[in-house]
N, C-alpha and C positions, 0 to 999 in steps of 0.2 A: 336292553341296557343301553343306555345314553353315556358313554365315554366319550368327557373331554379329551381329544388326541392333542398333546402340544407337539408342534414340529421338533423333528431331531435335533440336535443342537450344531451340526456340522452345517445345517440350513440357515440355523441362524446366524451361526460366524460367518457362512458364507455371502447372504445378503447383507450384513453390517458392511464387511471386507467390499463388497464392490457398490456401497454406499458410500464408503470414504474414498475410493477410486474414485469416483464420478464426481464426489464434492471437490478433489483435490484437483481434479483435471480441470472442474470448471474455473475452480480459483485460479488455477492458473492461464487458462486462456485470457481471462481477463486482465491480468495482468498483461498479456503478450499484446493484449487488441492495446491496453491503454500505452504502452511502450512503442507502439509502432504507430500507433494511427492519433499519437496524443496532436490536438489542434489547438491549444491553449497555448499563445504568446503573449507574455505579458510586455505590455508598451515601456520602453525601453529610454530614459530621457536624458540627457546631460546634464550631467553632473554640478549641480550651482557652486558657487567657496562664497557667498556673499553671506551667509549664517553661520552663527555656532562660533566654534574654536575654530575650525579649518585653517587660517591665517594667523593665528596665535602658533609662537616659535615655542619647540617642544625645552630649548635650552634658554633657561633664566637669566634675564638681564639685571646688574646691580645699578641698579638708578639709583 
């Protein structure tokens, strides 16, 4: 007789349970690698006023 045996079902909670352990710890190292070792500066420039509104008064004048 050939019975399929399915694993007990506390086996399977069990590998699910430290399936999402392990997904959850790796999401978070990664987040801790990218917080701590991030190397991305963005270039950084002064600020121009010679465009736009920048020099236009926020209080109307009656001409």
């Amino acid at each position: 007789m050939n019975e399929k045996k399915e694993p007990k079902l506390w086996v399977t909670v069990l590998k699910l349970v430290l399936g999402a352990v392990v997904f959850i710890a790796l999401i978070g190292l990664g987040l801790y690698y990218t917080a701590k070792f991030n190397t991305y500066s963005p270039g950084v420039e002064e600020p121009t006023n010679s465009w736009g509104i920048t020099k236009d008064s926020p209080i109307r004048s009656n001409r």
